[in-house]
N, CA, C and O atoms as a MOPAC input file, in Angstrom:
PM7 MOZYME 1SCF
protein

 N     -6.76300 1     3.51500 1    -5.29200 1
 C     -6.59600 1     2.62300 1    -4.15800 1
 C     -5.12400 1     2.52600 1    -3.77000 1
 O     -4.27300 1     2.71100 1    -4.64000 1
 N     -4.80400 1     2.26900 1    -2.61700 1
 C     -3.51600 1     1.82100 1    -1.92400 1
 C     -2.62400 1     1.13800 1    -2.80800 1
 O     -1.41600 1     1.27200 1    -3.00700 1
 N     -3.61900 1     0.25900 1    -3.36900 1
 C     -2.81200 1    -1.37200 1    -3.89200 1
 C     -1.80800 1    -0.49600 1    -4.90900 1
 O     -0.60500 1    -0.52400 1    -4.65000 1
 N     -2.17000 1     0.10700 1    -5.80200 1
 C     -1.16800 1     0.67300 1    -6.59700 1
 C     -0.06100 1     1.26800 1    -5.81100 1
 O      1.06700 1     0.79000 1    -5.93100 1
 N     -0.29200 1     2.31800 1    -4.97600 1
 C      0.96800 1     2.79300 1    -4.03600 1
 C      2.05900 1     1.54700 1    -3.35500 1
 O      3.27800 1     1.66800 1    -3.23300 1
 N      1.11500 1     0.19900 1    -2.92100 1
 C      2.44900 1    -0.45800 1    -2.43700 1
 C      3.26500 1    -1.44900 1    -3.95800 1
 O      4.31300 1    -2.08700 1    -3.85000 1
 N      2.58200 1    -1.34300 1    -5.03100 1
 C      3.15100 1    -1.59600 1    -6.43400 1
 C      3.96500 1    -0.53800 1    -6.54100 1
 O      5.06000 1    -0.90600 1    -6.96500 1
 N      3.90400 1     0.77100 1    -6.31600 1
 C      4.65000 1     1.38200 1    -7.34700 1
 C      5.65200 1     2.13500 1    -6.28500 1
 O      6.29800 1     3.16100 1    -6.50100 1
 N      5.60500 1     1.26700 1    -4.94400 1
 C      6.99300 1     1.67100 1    -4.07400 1
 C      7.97200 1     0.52900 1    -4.25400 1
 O      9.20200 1     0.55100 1    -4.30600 1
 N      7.04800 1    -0.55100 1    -4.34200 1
 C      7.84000 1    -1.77900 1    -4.35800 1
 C      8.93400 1    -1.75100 1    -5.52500 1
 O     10.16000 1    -1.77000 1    -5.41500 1
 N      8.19100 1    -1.70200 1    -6.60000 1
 C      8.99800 1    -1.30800 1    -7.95100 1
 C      9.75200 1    -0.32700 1    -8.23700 1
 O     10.54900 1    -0.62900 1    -9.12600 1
 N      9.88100 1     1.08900 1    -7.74100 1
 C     10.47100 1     1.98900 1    -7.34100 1
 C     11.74500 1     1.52100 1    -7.03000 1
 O     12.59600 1     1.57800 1    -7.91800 1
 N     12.18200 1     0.85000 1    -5.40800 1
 C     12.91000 1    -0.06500 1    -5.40100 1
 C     13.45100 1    -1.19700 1    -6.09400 1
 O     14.24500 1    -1.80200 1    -5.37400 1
 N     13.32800 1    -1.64100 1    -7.09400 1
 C     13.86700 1    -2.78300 1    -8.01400 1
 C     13.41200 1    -3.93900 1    -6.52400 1
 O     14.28100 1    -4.47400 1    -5.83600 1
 N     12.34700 1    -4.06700 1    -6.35700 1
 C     12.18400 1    -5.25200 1    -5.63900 1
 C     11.05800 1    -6.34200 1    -6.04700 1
 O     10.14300 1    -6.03400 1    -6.80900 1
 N     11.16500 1    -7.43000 1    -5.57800 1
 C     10.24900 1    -8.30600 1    -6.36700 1
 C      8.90400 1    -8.53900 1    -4.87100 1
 O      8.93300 1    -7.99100 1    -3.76900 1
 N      8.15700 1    -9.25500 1    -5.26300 1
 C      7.51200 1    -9.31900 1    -3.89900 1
 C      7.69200 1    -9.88200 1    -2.81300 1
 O      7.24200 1    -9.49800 1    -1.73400 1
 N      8.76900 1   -11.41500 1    -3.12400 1
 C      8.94000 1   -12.07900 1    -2.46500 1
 C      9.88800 1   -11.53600 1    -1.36200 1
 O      9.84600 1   -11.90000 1    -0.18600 1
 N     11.00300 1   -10.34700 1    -2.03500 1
 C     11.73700 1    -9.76200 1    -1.22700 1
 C     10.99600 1    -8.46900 1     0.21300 1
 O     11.36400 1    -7.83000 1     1.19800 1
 N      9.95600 1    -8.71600 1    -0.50200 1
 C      8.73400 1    -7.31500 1     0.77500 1
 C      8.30700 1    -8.50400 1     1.76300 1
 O      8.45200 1    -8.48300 1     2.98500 1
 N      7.75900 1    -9.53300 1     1.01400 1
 C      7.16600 1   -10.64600 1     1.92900 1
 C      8.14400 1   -10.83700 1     2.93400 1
 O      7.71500 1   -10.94100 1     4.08300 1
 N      9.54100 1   -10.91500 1     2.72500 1
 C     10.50300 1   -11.79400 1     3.28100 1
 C     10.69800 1   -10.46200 1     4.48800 1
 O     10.70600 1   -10.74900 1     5.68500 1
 N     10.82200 1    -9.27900 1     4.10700 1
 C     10.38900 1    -8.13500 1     5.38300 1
 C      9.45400 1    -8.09200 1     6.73600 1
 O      9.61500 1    -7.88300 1     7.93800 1
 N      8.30200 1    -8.43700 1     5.76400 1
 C      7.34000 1    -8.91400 1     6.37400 1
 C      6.92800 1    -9.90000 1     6.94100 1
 O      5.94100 1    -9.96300 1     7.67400 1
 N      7.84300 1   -10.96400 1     6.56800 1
 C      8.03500 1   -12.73300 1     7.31000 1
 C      6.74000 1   -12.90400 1     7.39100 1
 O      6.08000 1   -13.02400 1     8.42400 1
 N      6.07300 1   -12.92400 1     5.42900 1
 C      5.06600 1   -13.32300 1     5.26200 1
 C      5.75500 1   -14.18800 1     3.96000 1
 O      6.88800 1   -13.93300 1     3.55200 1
 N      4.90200 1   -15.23400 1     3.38500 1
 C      4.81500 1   -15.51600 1     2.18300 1
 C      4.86100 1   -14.58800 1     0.59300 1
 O      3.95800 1   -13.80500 1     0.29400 1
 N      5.52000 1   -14.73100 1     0.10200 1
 C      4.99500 1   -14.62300 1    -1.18400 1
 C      3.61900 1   -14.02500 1    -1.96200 1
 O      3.23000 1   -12.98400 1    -2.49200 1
 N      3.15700 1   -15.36600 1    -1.67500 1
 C      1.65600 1   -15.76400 1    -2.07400 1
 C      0.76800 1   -14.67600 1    -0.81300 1
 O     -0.23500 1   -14.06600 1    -1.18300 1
 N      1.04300 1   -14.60400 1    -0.02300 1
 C      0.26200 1   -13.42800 1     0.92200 1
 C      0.51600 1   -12.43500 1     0.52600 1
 O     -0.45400 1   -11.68500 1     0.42400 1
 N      1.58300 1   -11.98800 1     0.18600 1
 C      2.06500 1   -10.49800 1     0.29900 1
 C      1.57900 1   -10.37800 1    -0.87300 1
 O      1.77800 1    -9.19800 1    -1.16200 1
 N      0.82900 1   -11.10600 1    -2.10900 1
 C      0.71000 1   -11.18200 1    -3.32700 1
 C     -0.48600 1   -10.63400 1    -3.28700 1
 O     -0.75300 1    -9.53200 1    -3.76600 1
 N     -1.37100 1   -11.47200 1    -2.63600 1
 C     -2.97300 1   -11.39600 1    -2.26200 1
 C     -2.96400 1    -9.33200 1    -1.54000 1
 O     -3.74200 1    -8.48600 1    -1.98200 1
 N     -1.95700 1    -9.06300 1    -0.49600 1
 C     -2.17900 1    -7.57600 1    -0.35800 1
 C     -2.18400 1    -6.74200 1    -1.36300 1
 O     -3.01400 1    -5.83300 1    -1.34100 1
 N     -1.23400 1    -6.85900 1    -2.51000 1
 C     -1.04100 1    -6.34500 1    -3.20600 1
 C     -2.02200 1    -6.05000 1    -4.41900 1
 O     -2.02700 1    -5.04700 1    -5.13400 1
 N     -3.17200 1    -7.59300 1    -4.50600 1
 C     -4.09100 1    -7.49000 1    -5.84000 1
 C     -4.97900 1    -6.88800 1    -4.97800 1
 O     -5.51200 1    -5.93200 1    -5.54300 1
 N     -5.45800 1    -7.08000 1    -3.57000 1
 C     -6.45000 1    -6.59800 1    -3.05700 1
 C     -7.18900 1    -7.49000 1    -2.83800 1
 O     -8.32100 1    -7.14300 1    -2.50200 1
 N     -6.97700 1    -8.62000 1    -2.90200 1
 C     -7.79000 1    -9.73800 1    -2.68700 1
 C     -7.86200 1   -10.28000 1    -1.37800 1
 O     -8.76600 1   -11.01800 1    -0.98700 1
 N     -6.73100 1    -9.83700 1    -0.60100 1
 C     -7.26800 1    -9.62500 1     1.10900 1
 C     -6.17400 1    -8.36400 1     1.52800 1
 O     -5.11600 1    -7.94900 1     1.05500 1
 N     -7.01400 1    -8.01300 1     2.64800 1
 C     -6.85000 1    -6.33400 1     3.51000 1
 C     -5.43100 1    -6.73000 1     4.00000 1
 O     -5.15500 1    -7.86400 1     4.39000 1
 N     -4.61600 1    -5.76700 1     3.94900 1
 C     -3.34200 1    -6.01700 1     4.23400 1
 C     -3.64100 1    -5.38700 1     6.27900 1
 O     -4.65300 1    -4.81000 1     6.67700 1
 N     -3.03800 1    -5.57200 1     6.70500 1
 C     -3.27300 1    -5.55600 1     8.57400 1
 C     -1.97300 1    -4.36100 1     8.42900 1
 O     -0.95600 1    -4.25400 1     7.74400 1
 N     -2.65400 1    -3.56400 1     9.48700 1
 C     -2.12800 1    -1.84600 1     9.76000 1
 C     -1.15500 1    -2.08600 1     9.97500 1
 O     -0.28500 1    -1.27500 1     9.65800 1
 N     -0.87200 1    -3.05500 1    10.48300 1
 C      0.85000 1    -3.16100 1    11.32100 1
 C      2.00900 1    -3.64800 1     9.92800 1
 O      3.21700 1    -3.48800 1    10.10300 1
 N      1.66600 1    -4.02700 1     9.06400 1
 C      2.24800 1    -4.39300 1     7.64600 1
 C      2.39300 1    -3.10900 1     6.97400 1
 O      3.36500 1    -2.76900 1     6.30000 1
 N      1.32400 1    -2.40800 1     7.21800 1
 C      1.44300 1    -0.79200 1     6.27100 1
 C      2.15400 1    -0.12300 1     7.44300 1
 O      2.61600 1     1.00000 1     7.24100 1
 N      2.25800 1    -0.53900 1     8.33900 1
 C      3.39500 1     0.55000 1     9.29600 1
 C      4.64400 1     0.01000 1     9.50500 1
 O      5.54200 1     0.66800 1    10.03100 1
 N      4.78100 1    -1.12100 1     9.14400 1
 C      6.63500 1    -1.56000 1     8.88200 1
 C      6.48500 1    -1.40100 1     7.33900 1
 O      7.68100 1    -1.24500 1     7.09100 1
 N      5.94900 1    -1.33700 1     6.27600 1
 C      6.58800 1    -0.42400 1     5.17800 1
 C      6.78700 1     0.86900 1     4.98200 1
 O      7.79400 1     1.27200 1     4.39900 1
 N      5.83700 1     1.68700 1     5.45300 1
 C      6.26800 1     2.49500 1     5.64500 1
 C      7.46500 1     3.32800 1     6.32700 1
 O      7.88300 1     4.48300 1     6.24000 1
 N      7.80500 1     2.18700 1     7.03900 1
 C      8.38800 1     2.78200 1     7.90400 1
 C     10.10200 1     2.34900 1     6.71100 1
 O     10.93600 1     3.21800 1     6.45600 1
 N     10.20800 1     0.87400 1     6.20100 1
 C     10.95400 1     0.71700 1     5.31200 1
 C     11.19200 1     1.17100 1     3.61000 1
 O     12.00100 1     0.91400 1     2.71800 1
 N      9.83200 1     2.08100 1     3.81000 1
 C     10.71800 1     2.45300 1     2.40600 1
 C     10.34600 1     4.24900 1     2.95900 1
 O      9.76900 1     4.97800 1     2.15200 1
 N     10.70800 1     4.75700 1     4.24600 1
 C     10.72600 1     6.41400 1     4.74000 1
 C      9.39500 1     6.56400 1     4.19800 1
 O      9.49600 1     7.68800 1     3.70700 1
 N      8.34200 1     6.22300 1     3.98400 1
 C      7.37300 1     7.86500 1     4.08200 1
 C      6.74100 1     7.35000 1     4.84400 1
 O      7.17700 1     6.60100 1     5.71800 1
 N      5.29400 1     7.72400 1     4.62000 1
 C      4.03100 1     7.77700 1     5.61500 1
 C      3.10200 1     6.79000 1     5.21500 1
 O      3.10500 1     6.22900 1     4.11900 1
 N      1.99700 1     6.52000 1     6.50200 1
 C      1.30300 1     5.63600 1     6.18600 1
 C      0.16100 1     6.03000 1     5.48500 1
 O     -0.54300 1     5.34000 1     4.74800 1
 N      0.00000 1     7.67400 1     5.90600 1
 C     -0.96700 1     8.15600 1     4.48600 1
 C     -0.47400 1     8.15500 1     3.41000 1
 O     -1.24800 1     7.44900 1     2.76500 1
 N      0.19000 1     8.42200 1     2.85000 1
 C      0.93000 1     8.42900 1     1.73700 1
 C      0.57000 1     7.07300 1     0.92400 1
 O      0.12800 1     7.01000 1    -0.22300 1
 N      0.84200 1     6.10700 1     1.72100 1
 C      0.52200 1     4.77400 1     1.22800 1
 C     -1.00800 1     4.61700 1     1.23500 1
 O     -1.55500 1     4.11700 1     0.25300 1
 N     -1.55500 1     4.92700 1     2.04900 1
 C     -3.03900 1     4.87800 1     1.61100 1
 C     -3.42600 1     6.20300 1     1.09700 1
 O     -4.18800 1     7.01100 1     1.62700 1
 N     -2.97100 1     6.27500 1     0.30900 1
 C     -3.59900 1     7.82700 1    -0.58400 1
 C     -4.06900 1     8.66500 1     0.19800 1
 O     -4.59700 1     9.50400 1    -0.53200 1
 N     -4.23600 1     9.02700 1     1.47700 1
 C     -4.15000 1    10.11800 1     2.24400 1
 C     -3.65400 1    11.57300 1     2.18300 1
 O     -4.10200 1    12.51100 1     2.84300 1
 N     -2.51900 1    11.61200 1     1.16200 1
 C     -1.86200 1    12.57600 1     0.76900 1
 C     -1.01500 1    12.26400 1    -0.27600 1
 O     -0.57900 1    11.11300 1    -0.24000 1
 N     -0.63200 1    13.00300 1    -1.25900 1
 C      0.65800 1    12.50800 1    -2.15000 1
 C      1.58600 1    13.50300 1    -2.01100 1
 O      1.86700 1    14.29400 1    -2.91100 1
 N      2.22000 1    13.49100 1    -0.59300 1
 C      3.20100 1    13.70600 1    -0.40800 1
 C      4.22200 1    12.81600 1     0.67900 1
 O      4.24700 1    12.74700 1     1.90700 1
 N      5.15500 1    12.08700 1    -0.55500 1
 C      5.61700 1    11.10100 1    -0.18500 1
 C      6.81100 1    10.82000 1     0.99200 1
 O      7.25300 1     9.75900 1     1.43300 1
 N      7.11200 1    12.12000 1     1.28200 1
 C      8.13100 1    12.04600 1     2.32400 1
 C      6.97000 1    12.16800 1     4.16100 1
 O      5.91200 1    12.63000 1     4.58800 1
 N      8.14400 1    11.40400 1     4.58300 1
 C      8.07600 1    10.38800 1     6.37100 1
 C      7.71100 1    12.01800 1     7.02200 1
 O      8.15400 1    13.12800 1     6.73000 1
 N      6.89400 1    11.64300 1     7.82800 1
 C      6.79800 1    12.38300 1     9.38800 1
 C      8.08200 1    12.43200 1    10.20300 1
 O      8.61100 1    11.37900 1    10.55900 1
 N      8.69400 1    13.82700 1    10.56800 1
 C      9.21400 1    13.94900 1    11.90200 1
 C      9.15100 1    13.37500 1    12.52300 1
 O      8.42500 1    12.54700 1    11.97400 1
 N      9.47300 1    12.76600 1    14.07000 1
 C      8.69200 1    12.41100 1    15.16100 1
 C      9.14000 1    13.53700 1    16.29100 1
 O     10.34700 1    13.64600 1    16.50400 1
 N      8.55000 1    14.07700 1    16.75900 1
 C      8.43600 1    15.30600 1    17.85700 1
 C      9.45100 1    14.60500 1    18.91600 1
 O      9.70900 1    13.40700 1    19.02700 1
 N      9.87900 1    15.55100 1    19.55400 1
 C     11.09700 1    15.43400 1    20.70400 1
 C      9.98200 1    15.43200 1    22.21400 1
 O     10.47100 1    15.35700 1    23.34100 1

């Protein structure tokens, strides 16, 4: 599942959750709940992390494990 990928980017980074929440100008306690899986994190949350820690939004949803960002075409 996902939930591990946004654990093991977060931590990757030496970050705690409250510091992703505070990205996300969510709570704590929310960003907590995305993380156990205990509620669906909203696409637009997996597309500003992604976008903050460079890779992809497949990547983060196990789509691929290859962790480096998309180009964006000219």
């Amino acid at each position: 599942m996902y939930l591990k990928r946004l654990k093991d980017l977060r931590e990757d980074k030496d970050l705690r959750q409250r510091e992703v929440a505070s990205i996300l100008n969510i709570t704590r306690q929310q960003y907590g709940l995305y993380e156990t899986g205990k509620r669906d994190i909203p696409a637009e949350f997996i597309k500003s992390l992604a976008i903050f820690y460079q890779t992809s939004t497949d990547y983060i949803l196990e789509l691929t494990n290859n962790i480096h960002s998309y180009t964006k075409s000219k």
